[in-house]
Biopython code that builds the backbone (N, CA, C, O; Angstrom):
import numpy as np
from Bio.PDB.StructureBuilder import StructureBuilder

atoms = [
    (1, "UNK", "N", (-52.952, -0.121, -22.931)),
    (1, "UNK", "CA", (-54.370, -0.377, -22.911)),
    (1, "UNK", "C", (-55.111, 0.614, -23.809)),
    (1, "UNK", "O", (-56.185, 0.363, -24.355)),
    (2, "UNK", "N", (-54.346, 1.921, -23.925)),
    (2, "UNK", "CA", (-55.230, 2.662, -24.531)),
    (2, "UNK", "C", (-54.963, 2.387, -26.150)),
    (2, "UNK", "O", (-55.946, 2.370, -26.892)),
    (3, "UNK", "N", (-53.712, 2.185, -26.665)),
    (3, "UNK", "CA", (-53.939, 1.366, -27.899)),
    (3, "UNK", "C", (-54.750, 0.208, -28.430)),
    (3, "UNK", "O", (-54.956, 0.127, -29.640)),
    (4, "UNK", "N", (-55.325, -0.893, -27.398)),
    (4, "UNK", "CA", (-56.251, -1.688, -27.737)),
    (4, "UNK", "C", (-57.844, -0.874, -27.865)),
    (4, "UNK", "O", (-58.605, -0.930, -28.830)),
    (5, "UNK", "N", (-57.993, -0.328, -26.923)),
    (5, "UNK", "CA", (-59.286, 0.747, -27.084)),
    (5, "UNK", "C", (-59.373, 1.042, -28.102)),
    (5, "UNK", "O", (-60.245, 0.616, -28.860)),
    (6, "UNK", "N", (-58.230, 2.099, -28.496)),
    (6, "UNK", "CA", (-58.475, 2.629, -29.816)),
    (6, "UNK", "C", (-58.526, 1.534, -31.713)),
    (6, "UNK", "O", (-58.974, 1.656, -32.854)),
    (7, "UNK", "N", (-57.901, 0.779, -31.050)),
    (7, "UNK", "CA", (-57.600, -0.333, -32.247)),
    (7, "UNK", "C", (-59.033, -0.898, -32.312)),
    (7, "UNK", "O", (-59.641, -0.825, -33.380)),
    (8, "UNK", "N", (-59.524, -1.379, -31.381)),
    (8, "UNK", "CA", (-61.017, -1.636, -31.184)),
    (8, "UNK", "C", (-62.001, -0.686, -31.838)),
    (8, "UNK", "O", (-62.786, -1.196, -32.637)),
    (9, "UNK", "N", (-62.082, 0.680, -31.609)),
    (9, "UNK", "CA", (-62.889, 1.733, -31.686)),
    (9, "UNK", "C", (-62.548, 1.731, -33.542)),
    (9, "UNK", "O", (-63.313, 1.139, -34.304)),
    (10, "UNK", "N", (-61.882, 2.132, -33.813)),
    (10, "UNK", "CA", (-61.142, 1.822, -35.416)),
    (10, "UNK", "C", (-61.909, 0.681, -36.126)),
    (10, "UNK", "O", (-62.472, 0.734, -37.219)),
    (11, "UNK", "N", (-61.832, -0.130, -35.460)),
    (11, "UNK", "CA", (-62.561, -1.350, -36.170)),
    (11, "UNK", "C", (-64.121, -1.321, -36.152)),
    (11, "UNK", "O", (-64.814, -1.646, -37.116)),
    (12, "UNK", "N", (-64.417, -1.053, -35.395)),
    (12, "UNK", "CA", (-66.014, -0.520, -35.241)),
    (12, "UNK", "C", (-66.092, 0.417, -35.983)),
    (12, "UNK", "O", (-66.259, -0.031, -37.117)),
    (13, "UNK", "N", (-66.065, 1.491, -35.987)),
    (13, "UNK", "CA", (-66.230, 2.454, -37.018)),
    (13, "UNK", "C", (-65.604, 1.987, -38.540)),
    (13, "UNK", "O", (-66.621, 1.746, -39.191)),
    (14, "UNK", "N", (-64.767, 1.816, -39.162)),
    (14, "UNK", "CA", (-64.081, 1.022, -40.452)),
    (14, "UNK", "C", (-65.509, -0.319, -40.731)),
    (14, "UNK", "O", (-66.184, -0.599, -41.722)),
    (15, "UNK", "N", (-65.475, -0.781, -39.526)),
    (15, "UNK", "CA", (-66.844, -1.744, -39.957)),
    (15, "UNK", "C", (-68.480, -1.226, -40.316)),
    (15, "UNK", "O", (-69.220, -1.454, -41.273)),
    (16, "UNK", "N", (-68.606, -0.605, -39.343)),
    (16, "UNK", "CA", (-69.810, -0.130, -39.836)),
    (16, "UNK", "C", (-70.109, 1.025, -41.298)),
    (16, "UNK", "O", (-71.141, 1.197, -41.947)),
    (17, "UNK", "N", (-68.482, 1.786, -41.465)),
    (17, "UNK", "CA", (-68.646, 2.100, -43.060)),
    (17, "UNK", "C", (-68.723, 1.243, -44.098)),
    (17, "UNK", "O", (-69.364, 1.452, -45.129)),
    (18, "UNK", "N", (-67.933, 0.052, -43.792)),
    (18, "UNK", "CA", (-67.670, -0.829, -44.940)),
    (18, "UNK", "C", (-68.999, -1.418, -45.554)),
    (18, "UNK", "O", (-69.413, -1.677, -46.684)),
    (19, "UNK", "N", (-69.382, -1.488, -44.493)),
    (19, "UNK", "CA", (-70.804, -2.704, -44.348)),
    (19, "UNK", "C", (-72.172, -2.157, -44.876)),
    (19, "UNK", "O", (-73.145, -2.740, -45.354)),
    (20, "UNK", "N", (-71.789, -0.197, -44.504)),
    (20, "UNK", "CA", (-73.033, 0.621, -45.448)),
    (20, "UNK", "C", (-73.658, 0.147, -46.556)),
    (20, "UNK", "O", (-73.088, 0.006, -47.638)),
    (21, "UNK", "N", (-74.566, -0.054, -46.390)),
    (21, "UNK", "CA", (-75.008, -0.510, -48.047)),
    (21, "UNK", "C", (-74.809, 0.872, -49.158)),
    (21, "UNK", "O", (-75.081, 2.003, -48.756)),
    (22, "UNK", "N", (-74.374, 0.663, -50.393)),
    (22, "UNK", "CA", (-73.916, 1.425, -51.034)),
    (22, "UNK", "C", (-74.192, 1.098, -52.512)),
    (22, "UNK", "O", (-74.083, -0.050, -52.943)),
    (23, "UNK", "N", (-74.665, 2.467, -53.505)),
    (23, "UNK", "CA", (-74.908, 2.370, -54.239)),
    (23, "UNK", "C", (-73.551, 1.876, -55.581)),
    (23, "UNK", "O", (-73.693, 0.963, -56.394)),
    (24, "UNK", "N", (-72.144, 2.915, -55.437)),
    (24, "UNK", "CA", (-71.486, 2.825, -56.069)),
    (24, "UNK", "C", (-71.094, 4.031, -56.505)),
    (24, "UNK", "O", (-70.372, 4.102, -57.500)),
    (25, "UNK", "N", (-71.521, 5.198, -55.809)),
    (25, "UNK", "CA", (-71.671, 6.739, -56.633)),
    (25, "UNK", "C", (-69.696, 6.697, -55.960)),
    (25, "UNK", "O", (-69.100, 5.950, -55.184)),
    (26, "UNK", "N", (-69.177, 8.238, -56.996)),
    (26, "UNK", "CA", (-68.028, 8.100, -55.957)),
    (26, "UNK", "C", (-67.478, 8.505, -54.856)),
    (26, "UNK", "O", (-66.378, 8.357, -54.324)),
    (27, "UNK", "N", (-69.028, 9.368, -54.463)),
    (27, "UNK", "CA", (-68.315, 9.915, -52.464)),
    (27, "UNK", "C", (-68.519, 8.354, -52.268)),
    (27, "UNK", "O", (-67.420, 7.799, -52.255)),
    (28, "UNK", "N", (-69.285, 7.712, -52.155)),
    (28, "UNK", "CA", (-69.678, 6.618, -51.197)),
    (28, "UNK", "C", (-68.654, 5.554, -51.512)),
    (28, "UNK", "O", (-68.579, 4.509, -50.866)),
    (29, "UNK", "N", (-67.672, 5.932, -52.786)),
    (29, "UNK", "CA", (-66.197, 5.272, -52.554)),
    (29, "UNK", "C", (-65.348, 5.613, -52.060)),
    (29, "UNK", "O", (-64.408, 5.017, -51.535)),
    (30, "UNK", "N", (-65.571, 6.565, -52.167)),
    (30, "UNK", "CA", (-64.032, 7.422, -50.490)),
    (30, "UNK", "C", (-64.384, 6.920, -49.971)),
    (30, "UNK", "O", (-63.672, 6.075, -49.428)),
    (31, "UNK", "N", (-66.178, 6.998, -49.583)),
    (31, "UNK", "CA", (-66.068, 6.793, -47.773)),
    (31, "UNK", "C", (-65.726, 5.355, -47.405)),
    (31, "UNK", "O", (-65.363, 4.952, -46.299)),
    (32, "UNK", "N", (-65.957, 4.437, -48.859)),
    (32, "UNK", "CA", (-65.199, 2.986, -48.034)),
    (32, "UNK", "C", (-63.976, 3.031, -48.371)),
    (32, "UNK", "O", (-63.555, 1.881, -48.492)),
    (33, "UNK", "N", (-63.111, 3.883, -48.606)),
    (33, "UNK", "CA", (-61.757, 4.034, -48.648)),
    (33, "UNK", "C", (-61.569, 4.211, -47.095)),
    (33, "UNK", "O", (-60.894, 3.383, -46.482)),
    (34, "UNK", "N", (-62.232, 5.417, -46.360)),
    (34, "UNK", "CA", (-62.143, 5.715, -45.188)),
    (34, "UNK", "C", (-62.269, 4.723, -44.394)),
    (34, "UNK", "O", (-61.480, 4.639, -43.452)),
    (35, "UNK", "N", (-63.110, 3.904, -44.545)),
    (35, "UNK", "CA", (-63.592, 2.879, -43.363)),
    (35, "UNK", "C", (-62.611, 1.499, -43.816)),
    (35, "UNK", "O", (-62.566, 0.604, -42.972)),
    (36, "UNK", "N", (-61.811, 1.286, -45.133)),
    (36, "UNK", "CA", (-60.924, 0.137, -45.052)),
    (36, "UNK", "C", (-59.179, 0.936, -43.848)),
    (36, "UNK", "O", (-58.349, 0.530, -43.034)),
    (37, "UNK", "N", (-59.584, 2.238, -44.583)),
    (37, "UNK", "CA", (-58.138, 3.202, -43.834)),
    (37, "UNK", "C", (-58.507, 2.840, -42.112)),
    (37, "UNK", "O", (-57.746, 2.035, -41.576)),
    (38, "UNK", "N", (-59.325, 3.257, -41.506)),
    (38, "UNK", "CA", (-59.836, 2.563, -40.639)),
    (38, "UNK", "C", (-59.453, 1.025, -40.012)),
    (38, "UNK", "O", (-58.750, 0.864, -39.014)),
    (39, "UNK", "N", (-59.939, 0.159, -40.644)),
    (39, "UNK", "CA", (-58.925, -1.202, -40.314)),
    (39, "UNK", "C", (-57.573, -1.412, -40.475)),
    (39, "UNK", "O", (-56.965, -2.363, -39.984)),
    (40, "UNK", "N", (-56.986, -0.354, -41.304)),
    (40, "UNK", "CA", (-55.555, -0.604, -40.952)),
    (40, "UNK", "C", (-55.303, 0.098, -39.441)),
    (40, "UNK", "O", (-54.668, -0.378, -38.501)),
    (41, "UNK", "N", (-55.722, 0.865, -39.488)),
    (41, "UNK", "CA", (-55.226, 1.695, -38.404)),
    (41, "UNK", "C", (-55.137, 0.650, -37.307)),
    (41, "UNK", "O", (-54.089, 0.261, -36.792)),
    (42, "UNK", "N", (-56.531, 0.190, -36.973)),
    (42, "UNK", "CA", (-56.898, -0.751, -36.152)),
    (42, "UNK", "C", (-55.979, -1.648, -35.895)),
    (42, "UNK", "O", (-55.516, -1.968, -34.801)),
    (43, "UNK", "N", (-55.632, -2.196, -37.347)),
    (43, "UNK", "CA", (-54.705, -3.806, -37.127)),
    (43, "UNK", "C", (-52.843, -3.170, -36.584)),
    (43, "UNK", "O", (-51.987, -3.802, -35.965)),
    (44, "UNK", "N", (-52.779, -1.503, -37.221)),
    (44, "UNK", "CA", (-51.425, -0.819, -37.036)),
    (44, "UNK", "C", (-51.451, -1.187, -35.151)),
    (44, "UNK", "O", (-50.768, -2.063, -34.620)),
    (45, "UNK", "N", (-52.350, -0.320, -34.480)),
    (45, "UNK", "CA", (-52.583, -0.244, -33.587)),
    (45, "UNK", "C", (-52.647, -1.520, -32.336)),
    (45, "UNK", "O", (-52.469, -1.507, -31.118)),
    (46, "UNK", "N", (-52.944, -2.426, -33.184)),
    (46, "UNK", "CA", (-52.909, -3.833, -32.703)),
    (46, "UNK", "C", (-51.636, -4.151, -32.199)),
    (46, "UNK", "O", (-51.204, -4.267, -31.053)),
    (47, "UNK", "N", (-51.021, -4.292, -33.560)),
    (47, "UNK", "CA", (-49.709, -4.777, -33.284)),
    (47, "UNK", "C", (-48.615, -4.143, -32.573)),
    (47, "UNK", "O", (-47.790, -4.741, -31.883)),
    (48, "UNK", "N", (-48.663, -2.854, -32.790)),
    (48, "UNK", "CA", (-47.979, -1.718, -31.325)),
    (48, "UNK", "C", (-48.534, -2.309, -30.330)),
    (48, "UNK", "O", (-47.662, -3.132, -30.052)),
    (49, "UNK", "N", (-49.392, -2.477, -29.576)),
    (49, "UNK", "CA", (-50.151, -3.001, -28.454)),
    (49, "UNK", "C", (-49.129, -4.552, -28.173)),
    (49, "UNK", "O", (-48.592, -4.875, -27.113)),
    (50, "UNK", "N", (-49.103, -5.277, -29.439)),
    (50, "UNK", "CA", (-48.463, -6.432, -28.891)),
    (50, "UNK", "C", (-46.914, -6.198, -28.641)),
    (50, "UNK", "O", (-46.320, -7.271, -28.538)),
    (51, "UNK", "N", (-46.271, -5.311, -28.541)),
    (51, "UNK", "CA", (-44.821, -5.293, -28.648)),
    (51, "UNK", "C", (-44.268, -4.484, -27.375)),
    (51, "UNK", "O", (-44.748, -3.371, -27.159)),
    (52, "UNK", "N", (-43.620, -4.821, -26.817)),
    (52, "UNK", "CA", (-42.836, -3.742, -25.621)),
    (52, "UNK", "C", (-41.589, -3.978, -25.821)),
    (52, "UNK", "O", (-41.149, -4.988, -26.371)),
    (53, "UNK", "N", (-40.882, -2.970, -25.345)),
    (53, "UNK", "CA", (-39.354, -2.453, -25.422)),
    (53, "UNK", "C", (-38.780, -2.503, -24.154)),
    (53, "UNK", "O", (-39.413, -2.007, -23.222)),
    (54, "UNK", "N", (-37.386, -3.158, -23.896)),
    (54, "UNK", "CA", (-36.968, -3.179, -22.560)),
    (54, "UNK", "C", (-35.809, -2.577, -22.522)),
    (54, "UNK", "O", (-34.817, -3.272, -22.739)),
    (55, "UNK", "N", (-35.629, -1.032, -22.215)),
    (55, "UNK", "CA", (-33.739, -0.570, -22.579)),
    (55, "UNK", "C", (-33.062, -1.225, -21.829)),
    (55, "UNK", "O", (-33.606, -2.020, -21.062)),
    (56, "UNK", "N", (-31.726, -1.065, -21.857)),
    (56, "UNK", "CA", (-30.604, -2.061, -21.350)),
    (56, "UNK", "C", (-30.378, -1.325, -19.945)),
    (56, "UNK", "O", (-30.222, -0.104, -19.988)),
    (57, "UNK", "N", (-30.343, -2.056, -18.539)),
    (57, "UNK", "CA", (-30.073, -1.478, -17.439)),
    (57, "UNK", "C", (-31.520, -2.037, -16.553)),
    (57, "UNK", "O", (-31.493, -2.426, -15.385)),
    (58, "UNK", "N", (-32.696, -1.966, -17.388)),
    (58, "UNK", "CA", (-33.729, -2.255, -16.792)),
    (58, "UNK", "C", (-34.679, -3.385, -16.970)),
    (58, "UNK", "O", (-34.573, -3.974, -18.046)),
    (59, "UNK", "N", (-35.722, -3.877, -16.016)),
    (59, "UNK", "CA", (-36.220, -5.428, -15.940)),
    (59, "UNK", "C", (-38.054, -4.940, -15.984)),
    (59, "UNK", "O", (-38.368, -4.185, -15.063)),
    (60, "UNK", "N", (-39.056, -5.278, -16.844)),
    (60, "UNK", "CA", (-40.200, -4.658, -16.630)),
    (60, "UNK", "C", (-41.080, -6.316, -16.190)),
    (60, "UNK", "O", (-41.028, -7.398, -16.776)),
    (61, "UNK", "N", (-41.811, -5.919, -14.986)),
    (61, "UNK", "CA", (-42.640, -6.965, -14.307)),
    (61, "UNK", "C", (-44.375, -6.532, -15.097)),
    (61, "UNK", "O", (-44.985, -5.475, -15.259)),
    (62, "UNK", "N", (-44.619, -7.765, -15.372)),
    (62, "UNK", "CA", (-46.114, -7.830, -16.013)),
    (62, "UNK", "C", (-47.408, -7.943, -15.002)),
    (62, "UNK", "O", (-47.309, -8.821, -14.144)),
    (63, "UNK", "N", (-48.404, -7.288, -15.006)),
    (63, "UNK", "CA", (-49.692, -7.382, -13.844)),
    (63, "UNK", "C", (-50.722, -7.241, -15.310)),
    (63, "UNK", "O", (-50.668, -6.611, -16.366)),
    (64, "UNK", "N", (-51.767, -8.340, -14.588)),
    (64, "UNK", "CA", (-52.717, -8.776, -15.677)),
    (64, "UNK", "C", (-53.926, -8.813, -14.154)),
    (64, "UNK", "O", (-53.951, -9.692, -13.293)),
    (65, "UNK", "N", (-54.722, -7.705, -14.223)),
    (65, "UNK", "CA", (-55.748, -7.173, -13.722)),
    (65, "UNK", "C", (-55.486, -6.992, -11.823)),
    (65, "UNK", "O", (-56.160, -7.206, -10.815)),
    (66, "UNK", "N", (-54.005, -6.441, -12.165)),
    (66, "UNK", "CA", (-53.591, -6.394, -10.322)),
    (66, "UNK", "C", (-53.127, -7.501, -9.707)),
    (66, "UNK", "O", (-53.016, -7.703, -8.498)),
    (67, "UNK", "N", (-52.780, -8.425, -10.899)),
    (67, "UNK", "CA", (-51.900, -9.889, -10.422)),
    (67, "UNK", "C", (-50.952, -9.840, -11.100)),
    (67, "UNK", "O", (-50.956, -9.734, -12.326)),
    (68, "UNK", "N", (-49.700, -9.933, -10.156)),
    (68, "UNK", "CA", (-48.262, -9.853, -10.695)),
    (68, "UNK", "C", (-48.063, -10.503, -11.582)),
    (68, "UNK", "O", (-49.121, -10.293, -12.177)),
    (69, "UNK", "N", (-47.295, -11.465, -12.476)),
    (69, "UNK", "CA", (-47.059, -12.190, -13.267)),
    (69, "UNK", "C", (-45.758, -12.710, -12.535)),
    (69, "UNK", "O", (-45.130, -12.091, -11.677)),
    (70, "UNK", "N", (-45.430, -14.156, -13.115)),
    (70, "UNK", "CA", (-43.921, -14.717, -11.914)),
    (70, "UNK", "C", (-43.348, -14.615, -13.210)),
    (70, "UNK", "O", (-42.464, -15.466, -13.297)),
    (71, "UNK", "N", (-43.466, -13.898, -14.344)),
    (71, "UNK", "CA", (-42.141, -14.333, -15.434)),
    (71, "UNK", "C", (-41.923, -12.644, -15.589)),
    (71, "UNK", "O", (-42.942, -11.966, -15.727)),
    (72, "UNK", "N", (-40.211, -11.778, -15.560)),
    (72, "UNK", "CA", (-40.352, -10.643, -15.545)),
    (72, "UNK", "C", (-39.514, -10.534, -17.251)),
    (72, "UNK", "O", (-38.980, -11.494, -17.807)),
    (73, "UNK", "N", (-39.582, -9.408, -17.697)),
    (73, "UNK", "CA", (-39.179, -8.771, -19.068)),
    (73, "UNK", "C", (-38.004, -8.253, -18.750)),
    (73, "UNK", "O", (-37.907, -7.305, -17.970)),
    (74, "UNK", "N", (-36.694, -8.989, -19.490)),
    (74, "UNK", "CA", (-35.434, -8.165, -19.411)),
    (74, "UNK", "C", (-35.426, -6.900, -20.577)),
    (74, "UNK", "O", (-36.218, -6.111, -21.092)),
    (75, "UNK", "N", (-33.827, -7.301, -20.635)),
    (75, "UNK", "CA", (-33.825, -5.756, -22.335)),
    (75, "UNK", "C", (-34.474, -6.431, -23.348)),
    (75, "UNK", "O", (-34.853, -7.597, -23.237)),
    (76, "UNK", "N", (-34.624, -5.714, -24.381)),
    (76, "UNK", "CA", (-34.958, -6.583, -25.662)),
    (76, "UNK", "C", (-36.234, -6.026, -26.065)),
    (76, "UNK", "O", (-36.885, -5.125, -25.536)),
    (77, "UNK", "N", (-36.541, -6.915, -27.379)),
    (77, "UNK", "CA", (-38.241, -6.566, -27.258)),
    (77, "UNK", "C", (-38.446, -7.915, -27.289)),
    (77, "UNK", "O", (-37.733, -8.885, -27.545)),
    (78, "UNK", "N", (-39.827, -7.720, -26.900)),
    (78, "UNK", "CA", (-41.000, -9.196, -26.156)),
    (78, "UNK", "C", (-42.185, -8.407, -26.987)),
    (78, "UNK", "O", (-42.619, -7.297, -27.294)),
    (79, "UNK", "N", (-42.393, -9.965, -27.126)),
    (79, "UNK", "CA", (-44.190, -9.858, -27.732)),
    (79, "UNK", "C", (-44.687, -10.445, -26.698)),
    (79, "UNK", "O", (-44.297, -11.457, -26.115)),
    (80, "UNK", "N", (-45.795, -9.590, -26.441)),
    (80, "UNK", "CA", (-46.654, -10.143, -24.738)),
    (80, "UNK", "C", (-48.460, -9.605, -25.384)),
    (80, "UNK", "O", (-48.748, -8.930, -26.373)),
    (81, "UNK", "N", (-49.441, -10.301, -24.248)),
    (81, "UNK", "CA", (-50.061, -9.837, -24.238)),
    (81, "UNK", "C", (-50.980, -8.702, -24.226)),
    (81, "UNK", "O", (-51.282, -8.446, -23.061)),
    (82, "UNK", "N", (-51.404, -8.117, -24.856)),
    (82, "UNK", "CA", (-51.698, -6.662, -25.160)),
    (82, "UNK", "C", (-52.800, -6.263, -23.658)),
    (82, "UNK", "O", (-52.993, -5.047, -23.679)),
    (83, "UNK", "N", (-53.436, -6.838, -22.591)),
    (83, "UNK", "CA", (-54.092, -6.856, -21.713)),
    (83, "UNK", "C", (-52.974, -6.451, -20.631)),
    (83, "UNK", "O", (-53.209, -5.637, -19.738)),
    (84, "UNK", "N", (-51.752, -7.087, -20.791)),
    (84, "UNK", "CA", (-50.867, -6.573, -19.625)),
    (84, "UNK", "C", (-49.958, -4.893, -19.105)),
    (84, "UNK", "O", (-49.369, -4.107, -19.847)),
    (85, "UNK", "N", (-50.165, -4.817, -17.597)),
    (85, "UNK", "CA", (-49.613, -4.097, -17.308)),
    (85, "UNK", "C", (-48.490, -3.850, -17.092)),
    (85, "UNK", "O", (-47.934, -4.620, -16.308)),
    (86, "UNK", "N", (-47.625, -2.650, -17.691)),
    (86, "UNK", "CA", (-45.835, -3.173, -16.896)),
    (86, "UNK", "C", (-45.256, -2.074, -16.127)),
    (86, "UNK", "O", (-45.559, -0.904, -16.363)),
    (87, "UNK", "N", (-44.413, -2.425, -15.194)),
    (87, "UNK", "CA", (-43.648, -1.423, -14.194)),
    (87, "UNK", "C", (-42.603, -1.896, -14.451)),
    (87, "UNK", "O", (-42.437, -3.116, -14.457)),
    (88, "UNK", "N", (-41.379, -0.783, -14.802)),
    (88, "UNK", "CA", (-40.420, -0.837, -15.273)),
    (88, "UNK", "C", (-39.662, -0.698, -14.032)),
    (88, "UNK", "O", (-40.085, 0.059, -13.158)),
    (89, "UNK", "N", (-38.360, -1.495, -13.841)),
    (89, "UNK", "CA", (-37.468, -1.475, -12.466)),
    (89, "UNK", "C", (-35.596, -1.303, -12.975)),
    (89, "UNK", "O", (-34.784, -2.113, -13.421)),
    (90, "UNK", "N", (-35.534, -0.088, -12.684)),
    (90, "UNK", "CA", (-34.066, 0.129, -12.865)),
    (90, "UNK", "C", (-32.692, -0.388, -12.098)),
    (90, "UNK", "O", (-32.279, 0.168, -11.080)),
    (91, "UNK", "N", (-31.819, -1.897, -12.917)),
    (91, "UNK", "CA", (-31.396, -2.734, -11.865)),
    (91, "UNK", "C", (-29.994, -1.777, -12.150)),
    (91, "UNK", "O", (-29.189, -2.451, -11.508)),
    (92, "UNK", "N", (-29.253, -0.718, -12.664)),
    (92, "UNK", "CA", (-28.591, 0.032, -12.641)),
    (92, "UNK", "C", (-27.890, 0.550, -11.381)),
    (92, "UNK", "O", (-28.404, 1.325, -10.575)),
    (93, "UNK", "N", (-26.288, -0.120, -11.280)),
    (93, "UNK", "CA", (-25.873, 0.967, -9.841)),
    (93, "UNK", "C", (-25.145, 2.298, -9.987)),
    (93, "UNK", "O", (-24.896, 2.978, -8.991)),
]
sb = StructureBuilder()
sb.init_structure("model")
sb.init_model(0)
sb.init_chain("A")
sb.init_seg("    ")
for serial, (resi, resn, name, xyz) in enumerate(atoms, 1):
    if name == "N":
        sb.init_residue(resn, " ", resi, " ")
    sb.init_atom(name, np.array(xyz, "f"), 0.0, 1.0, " ", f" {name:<3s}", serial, name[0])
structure = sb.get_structure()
């Protein structure tokens, strides 16, 4: 969750530099260098958010605002919703 925050926050700020009205001098081209660097971060940040990792031995169950989910995450990686919560369960004897 805290990667979507921040991916969010990134984009807001990257937007509101971009969008500066600007003469053309060349600080005021860094600074939309800064604010496109900015949306990557954002979109970097995004896509970490969409990805989880499941090591081998363990099963991770999804909760989407304190409601379980009935489908659980084996090993592997899964692309899931970036809103979800996971608790990882070690089926290891």
């Amino acid at each position: 969750m805290t990667k979507l925050f921040l991916s969010a926050l990134f984009l807001i700020i990257g937007t509101i530099i971009v969008l500066n009205k600007s003469n053309g001098t060349p600080t005021e081209r860094r600074i939309n260098i800064v604010g496109y660097l900015c949306w990557g971060a954002s979109a970097i940040l995004l896509l970490m958010s969409l990805v989880i990792t499941v090591p081998a031995g363990h099963v991770k169950v999804a909760t989407l605002f304190g409601k379980v989910q009935d489908n659980n995450y084996r090993e592997g990686l899964h692309i899931v919703n970036p809103l979800l919560a996971f608790t990882a369960f070690d089926l290891r004897q």
